[in-house]
Each structure stands twice: as structure tokens, then as C-alpha cells.
C-alpha positions as CSV (number, residue, x, y, z in Angstrom):
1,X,-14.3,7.1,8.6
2,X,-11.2,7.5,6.5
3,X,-9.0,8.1,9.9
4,X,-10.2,4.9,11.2
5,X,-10.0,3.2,7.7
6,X,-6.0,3.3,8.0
7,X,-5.9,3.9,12.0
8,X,-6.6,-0.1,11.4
9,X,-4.0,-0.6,8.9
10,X,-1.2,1.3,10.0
11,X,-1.2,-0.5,13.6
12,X,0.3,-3.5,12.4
13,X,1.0,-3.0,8.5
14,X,4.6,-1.1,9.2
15,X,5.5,-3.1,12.8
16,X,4.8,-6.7,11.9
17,X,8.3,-7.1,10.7
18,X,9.3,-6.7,14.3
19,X,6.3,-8.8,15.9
20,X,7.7,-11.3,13.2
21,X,11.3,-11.4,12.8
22,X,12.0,-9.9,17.0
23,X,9.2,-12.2,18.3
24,X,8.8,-15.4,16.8
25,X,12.2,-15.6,15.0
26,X,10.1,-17.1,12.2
27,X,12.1,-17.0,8.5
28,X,11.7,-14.4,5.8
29,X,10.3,-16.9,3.1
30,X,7.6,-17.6,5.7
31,X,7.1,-13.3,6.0
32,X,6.7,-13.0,2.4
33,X,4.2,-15.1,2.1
34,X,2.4,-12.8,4.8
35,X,2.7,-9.8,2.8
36,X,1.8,-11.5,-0.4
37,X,-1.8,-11.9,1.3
38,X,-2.8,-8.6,0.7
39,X,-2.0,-9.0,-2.7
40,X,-4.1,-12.2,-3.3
41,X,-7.2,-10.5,-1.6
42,X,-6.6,-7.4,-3.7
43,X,-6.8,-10.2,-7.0
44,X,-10.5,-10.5,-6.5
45,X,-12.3,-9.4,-3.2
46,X,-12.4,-5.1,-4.1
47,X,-14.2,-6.3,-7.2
48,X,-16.4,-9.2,-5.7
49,X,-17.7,-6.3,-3.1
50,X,-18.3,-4.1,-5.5
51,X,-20.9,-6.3,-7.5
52,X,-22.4,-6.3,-4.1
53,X,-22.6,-3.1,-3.3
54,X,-23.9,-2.5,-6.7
55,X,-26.7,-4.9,-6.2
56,X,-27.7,-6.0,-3.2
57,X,-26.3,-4.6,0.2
58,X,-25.8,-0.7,1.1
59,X,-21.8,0.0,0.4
60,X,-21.7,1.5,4.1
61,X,-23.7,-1.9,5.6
62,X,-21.3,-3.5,3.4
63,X,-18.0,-1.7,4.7
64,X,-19.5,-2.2,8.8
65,X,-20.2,-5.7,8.4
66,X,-16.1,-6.4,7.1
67,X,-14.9,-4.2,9.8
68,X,-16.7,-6.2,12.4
69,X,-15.5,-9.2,10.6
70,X,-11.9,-8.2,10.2
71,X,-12.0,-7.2,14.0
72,X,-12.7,-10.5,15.1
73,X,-9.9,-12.1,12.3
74,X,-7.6,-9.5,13.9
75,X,-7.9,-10.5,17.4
76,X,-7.6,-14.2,16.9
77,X,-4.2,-13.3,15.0
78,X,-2.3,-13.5,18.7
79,X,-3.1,-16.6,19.3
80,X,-1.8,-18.4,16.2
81,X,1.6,-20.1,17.3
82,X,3.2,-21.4,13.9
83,X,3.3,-19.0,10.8
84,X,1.5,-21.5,8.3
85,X,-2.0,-21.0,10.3
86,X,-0.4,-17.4,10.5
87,X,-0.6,-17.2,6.7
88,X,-4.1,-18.0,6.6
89,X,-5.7,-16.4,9.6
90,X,-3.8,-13.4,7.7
91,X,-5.3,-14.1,4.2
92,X,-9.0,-14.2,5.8
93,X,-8.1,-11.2,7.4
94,X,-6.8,-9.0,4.4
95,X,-9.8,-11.1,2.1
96,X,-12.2,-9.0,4.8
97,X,-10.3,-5.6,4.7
98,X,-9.0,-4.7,0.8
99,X,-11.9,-4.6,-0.2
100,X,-13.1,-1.8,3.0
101,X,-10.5,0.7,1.0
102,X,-12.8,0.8,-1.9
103,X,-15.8,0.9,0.0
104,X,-15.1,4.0,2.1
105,X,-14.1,5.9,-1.5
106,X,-17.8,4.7,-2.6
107,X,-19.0,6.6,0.6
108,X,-17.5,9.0,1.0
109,X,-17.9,10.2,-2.6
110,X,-21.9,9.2,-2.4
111,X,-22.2,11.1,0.7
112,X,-20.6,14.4,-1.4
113,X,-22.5,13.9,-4.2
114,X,-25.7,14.1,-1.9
115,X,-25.0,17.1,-0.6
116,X,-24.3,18.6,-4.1
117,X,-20.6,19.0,-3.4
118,X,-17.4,18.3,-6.0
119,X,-15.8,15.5,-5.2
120,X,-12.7,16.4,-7.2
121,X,-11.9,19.7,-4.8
122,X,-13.6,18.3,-1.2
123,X,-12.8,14.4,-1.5
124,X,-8.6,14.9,-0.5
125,X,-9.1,17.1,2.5
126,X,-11.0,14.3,3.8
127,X,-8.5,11.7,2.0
128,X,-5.7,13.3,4.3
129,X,-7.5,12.3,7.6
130,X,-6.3,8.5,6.1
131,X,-2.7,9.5,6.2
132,X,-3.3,11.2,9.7
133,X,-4.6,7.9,11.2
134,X,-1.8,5.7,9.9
135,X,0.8,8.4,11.3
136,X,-1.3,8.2,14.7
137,X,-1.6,4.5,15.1
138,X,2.2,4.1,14.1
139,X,3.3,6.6,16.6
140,X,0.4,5.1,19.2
141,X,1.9,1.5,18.6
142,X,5.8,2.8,19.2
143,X,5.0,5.0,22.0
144,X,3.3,2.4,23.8
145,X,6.9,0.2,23.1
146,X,4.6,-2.8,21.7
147,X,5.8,-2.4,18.1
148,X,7.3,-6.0,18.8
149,X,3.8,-7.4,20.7
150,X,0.8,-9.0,19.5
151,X,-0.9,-6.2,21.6
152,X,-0.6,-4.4,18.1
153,X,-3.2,-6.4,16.8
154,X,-5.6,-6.0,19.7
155,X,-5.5,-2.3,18.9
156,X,-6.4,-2.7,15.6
157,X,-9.0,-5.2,16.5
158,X,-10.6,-2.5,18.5
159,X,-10.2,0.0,15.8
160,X,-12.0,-2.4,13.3
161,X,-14.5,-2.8,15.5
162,X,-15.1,0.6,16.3
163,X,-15.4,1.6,12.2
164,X,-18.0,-1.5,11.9
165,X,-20.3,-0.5,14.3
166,X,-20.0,3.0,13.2
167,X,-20.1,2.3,9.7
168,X,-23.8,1.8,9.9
169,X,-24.8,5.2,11.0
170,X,-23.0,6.7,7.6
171,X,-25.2,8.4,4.7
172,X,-26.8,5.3,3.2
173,X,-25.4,4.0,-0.5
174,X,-29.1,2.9,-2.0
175,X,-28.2,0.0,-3.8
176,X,-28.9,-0.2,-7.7
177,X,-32.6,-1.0,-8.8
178,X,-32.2,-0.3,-12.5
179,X,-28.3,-2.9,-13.0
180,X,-29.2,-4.6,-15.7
181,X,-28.1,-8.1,-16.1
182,X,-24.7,-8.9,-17.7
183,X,-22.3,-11.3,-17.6
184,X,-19.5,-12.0,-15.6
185,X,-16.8,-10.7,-17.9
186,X,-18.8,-7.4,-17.5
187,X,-19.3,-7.5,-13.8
188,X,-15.6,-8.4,-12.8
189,X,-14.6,-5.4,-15.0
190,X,-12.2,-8.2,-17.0
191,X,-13.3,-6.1,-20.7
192,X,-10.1,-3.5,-19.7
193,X,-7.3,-6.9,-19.9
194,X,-7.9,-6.1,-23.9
195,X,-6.1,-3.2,-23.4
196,X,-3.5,-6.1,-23.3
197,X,-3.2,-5.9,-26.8
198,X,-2.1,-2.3,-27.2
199,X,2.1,-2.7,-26.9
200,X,2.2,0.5,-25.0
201,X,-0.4,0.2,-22.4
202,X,1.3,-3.9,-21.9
203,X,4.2,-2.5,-21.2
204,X,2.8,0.1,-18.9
205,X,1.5,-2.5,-16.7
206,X,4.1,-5.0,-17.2
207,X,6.1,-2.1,-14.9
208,X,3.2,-1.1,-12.5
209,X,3.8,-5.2,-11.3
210,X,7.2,-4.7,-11.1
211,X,7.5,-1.2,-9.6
212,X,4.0,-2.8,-7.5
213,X,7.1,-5.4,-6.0
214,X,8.7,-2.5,-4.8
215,X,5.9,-0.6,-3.1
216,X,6.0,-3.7,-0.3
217,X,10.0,-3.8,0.7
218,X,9.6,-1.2,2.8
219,X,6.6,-2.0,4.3
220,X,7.3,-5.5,5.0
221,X,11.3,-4.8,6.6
222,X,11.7,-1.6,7.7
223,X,10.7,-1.5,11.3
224,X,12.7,-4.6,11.9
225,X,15.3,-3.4,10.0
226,X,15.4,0.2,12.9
227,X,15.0,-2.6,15.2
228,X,18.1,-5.2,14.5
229,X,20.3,-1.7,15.6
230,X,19.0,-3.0,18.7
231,X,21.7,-6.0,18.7
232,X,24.6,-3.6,18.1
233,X,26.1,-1.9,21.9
234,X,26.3,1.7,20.5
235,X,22.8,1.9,19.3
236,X,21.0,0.2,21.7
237,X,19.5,3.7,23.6
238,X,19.0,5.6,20.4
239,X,15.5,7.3,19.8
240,X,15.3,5.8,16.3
241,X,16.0,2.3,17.8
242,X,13.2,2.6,20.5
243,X,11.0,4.1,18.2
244,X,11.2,2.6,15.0
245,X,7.5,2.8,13.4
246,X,8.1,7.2,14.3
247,X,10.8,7.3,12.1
248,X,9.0,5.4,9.8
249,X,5.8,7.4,10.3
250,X,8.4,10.0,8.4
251,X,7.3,8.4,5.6
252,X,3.3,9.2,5.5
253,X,4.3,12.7,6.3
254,X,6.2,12.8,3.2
255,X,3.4,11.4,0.9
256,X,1.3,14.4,2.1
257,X,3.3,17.2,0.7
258,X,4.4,15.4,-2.2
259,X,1.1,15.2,-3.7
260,X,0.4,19.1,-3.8
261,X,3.7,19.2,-6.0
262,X,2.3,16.6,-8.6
263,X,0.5,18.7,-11.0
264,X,3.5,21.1,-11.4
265,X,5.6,18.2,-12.1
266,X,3.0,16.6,-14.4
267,X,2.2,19.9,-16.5
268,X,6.2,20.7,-16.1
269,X,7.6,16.9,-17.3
270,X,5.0,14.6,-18.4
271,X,3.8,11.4,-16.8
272,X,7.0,9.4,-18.6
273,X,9.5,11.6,-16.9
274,X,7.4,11.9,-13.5
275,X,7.4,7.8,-13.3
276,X,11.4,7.7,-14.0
277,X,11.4,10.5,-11.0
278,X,9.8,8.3,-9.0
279,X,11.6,5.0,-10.1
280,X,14.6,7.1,-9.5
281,X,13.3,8.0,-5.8
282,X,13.3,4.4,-5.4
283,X,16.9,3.5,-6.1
284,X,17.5,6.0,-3.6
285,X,15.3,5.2,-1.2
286,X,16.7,1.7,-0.8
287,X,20.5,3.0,-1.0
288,X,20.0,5.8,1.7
289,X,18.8,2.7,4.0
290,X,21.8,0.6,2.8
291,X,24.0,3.1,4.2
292,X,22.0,4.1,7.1
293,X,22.3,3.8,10.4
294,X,21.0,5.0,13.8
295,X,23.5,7.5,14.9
296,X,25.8,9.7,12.8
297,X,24.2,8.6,9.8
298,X,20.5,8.8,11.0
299,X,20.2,11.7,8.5
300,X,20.4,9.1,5.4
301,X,17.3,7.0,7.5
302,X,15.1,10.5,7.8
303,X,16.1,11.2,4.1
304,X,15.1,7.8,2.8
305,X,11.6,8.2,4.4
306,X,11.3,12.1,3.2
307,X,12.0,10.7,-0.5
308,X,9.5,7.5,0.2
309,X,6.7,10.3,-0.6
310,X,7.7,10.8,-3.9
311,X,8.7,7.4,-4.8
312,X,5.2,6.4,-3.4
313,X,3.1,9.6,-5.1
314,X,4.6,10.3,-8.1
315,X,4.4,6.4,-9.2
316,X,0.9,5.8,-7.9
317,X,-0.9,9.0,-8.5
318,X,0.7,9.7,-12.5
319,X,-0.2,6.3,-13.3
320,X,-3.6,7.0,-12.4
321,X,-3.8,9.6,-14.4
322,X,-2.0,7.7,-17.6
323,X,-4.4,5.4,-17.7
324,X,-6.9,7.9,-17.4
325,X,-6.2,9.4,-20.5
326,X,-5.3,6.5,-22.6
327,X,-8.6,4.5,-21.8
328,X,-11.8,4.9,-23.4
329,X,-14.5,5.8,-21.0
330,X,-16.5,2.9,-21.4
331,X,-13.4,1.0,-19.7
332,X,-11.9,3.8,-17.3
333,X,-13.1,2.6,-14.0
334,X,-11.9,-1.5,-15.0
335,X,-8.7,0.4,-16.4
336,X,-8.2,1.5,-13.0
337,X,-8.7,-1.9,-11.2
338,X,-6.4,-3.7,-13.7
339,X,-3.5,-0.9,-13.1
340,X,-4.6,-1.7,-8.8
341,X,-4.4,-5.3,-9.7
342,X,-0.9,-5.3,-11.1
343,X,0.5,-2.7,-8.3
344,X,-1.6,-4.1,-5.5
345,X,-2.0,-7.7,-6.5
346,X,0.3,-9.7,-8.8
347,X,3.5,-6.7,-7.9
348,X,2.9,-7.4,-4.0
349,X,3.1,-11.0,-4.8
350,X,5.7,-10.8,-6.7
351,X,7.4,-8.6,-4.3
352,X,6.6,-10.4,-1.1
353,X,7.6,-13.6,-2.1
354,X,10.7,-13.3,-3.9
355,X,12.4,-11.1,-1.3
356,X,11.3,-13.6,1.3
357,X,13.4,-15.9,-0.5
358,X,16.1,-13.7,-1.3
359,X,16.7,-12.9,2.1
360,X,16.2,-16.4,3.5
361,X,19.0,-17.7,0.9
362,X,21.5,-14.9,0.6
363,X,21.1,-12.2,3.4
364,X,21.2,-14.4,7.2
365,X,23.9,-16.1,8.3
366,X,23.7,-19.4,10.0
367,X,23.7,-17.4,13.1
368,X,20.5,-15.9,12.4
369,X,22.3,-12.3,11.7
370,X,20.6,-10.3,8.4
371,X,22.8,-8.5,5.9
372,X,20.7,-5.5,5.8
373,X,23.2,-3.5,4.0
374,X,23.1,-5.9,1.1
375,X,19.5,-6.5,0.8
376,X,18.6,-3.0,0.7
377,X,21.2,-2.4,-1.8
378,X,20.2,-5.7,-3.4
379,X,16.9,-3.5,-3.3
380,X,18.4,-0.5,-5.5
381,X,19.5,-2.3,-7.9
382,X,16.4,-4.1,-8.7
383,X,14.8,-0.8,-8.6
384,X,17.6,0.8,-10.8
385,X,17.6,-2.0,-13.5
386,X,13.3,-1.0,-13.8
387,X,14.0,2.6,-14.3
388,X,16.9,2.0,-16.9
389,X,14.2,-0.7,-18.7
390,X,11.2,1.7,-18.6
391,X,13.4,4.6,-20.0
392,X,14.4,2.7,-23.6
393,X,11.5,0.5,-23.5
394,X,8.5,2.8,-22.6
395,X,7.7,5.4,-25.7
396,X,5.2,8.1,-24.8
397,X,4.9,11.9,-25.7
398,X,4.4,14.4,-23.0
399,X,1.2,16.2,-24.5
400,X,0.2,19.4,-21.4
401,X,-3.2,19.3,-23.1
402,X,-3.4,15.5,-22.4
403,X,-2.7,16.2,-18.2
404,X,-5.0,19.1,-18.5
405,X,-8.0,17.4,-19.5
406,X,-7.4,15.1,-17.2
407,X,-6.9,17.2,-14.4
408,X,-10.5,18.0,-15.6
């Protein structure tokens, strides 16, 4: 299931750039508005399906019955010849699969819990199987040389399809009997925005939108940012040029060993000091690509992707766990879909959009030619200016005995 759950995503999410910008020569304002659709489903579709779930349809029918509709969504996405009809076949599309991300966690940690297992120690083994079937349908989508081709979508059409119709023969998620009625402020988990109020926690979110903006850049440009080295005579036969998505499947690799090192860093430096690692990762994520290139400087491209992992982790995974232990329980789980919300939602807006802009207005010539060395560094320093704002504007104590009882 979880293989599947990101086989999907991973055949288009990282090569669109190409199918986009290599393809249709369509403009970069009109691409962030692509990206930014996975942010608006994330606003309110994971919750709407969980009220669902809760109440009235089995979390695994639930989770085949979006797969079979996404697959459908997916392969119509070829056909669509003008990027406005893009946007929305797109927005359908991601309003069908976000919410499948939380699903399969409901699953998958019902099915544990039935067979009297911990989730805590058992659930990431199986987690890692997600990471292994992004890296396999990145590395199936390059080695087939269609990283520029709608045939990408077909695949993950057929993937969707595949994890619909086998969604229905998981362990069943009953559905609720004893949910007692509440309202809708209740349901939509909307109690945890008074956490609003408290200066610190504001703040804490206020940085997971803009640090959320960052999460998407590299998604949304780097494979067509391997393949513009295309255009230049002396990089045209390179390996990293005629597979772009491998290089970038470097990336995924990375975020698997970077996670066993994050409760060392955690007990070691405290969640403030893990988020400026990872802010800091950033800034050189962004700078290593700036200065990048396919040939003798490939080893800046391989480096950027190795320190992806812990500019992806450390941000994602300690934030988790800060709002873990600075939420009541009453709240936790809606603590955790506001801090989604502002990452996955109103930061990949934010992110999406504005670059789009940026790089329609400032980074392409009249020619059609893209300053990547600018943007990415353009890139850095946005990421930069958030780490130096975080460091005198956030205030919080590293406590060990806080991360332990998390950890817990």
C-alpha cells in the first residue's frame, strides 16, 4: 500500500517541470499555479475525509474509491491542451489524492493495532516502502526517457488504479458507531487555530508557511532545471542530463538516513537549533544548485540532493514533535493538521505562486532562456533571511526531558 501510495506520486510530482516547461513551453506563473493545487486540496479535503471515515465509509473503501478516482483524473491530464483546464483537471486531481496520504496512515496503523502490534516501533519500516516507491517510479519514469512525456501520467494512472482496486481487499477500518454529534468547529479540528493566541506557537507557524514555501522549489524546478543543460553543446550526453529525475531520486535516498540521526540531534541540540539546522540546509541546498552544473561541478548537484534529506527531515519531523509537546492532548491531533496546513497548504501556495511570478518577471529572457543561477540563489537568500528571522525572533528552551517524553 504505502509503495504504491507514492509510486503514484513520485511519477509525475518531481518530472512535471519538464513535461511543462520542455513540452508545452507554457510560463512559470501558469506552473505555480499547478503546484499551488496541492496546497489548496491539502486546506480542506484530508480533514473532510476524515469526518468520513470517522462516520460513515470504511477508511480503506474510502482510500480505493479516490485511487480509482484520481486514476481516471490522472489519465485525462494528457489530453488537456492549454494550462488553465490544466490547472483544474490538476486541482480535481490533487482534491482526490491528499487526502489518500492520510488515509493509508489510518490503515495502516488500524491494521497494527489489530494485530496487537506498536505502531511507534513497526509503522516506519513500513513507512520506508513510501520512499522506496517514489525512488522506483522516478528512476522507472527517467529510465524509460519519458520524464518530458505525458506517458508519465499514464503510469501513474495505472498505479492509482492498481492501489484502488486493491485498497478494498485491506484490513477493514469499522467505521465509528458511538461519534457523538458535535459541531463543525469540532469536526474540522478548527479548536487548535486558538493556539493562535499563544506568541510563541504564532510564531512557530508563521515559519512552518514560510519554510512550507520552500519545501515546493525543488519539487516544482528541479528536473527541468537538469534538463535546460540539455541546451548547452558540452552537456548534452551527460548521465545527469539524460537522467534528471535519478539524480534527483538522490534526494529520497537522503531523507532515509537522515531520519535515523534525528533523535541524536534532538536529545543533543533541541528542536530550536535542529529547525536552524535545517533552515540552514536549505540555504545550501539552493546555493549548491546555483553553482551546479552537469559536468565538473556535478558534485555540488549530488551534494545539494544528499543535504535535501536534512533540510526536508529535520524541519518536518522536529516540528512534529514541537507541537507535540506544546499542545494539550485534547488538541494534539488538530495541532498537527494546523502545523500540515501551514507547511502543506497556505506555504505551498505561497511558495508556488510567488516563484511562478518571480521567475516569469525576473529570471527568462525574451528569448525564452531561464537564469537558473539567479533564481536558485534568489532561492538562498529567501531561505537565509527565514533562518536569520527565526533565530532572534523564535524564543524556546531546549528541555531533554521535554523530547524524551515525546519520543514516548
Amino acid at each position: 500500500m504505502n509503495f504504491l501510495q507514492f509510486f503514484i506520486w513520485g511519477a509525475w510530482l518531481i518530472t512535471i517541470g519538464g513535461y511543462w516547461f520542455q513540452n508545452k513551453q507554457w510560463s512559470g506563473t501558469e506552473f505555480g499555479a499547478i503546484f499551488s493545487t496541492m496546497g489548496i486540496a491539502s486546506l480542506f479535503m484530508p480533514a473532510l475525509a476524515g469526518i468520513i471515515a470517522d462516520r460513515w465509509i470504511n477508511a480503506e473503501k474510502l482510500l480505493g474509491i479516490f485511487h480509482i478516482i484520481g486514476a481516471v483524473v490522472l489519465f485525462m491530464l494528457p489530453q488537456v491542451n492549454n494550462p488553465s483546464a490544466f490547472f483544474w483537471v490538476m486541482l480535481l486531481c490533487m482534491v482526490f489524492y491528499m487526502p489518500t496520504i492520510s488515509l493509508a496512515i489510518t490503515v495502516a496503523y488500524s491494521a497494527l493495532k489489530g494485530k496487537n502490534l506498536d505502531v511507534v516501533k513497526n509503522y516506519p519500516p513500513i513507512r520506508v516502502f513510501g520512499t522506496i516507491g517514489f525512488i522506483v517510479a522516478m528512476w522507472t519514469v527517467s529510465l524509460l526517457k519519458i520524464e518530458t512525456s505525458s506517458l508519465q501520467f499514464y503510469v501513474a494512472s495505472g498505479a492509482s488504479l492498481g492501489l484502488g482496486l486493491f485498497a478494498f481487499t485491506l484490513p477493514k477500518c469499522a467505521v465509528s458507531k458511538n461519534i457523538k454529534s458535535s459541531s463543525l468547529v469540532d469536526s474540522l479540528g478548527l479548536k487548535a487555530f486558538a493556539l493562535f493566541k499563544n506568541s510563541k506557537m504564532a510564531l512557530f507557524f508563521i515559519f512552518s508557511m514560510l519554510l512550507g514555501a520552500s519545501l515546493q522549489l525543488t519539487n516544482m524546478y528541479g528536473d527541468a532545471f537538469l534538463h535546460d543543460f540539455a541546451k548547452v553543446p558540452a552537456y548534452v550526453d551527460l548521465l545527469t542530463v539524460e537522467y534528471p529525475a535519478i539524480i534527483m531520486s538522490i534526494s529520497q535516498m537522503s531523507e532515509t538516513l537522515f531520519i535515523l540521526a534525528i533523535p541524536f540531534f534532538l536529545r543533543r541540540f533541541g528542536i530550536k537549533k535542529v529547525m536552524l539546522i535545517s533552515m540552514g540546509a536549505w540555504v545550501l541546498r539552493f546555493a549548491l544548485f546555483g553553482y551546479g552544473n552537469p559536468a565538473e561541478m556535478l558534485w555540488m548537484i549530488v551534494l545539494s540532493n544528499i543535504v535535501y534529506g536534512m533540510a526536508f527531515d529535520f524541519f518536518n519531523i522536529s516540528g512534529s514533535l514541537f507541537v507535540e509537546s506544546q499542545t494539550d492532548s485534547s488538541i494534539r491531533a488538530s495541532a498537527q493538521g494546523v502545523f500540515m496546513m501551514m507547511t502543506n497548504g497556505f506555504g505551498a501556495i505561497m511558495g508556488s505562486w510567488i516563484s511562478g511570478i518571480v521567475l516569469d518577471r525576473y529570471f527568462i529572457d525574451a528569448d525564452g532562456h531561464k537564469d537558473w543561477h539567479g533564481l536558485w540563489l534568489t532561492f538562498a537568500v529567501y531561505s537565509l533571511v527565514v533562518m536569520i528571522l527565526f533565530a532572534l525572533l523564535f524564543k524556546h528552551k531546549h528541555d531533554p526531558k521535554e523530547v524524551a517524553q515525546v519520543s514516548h
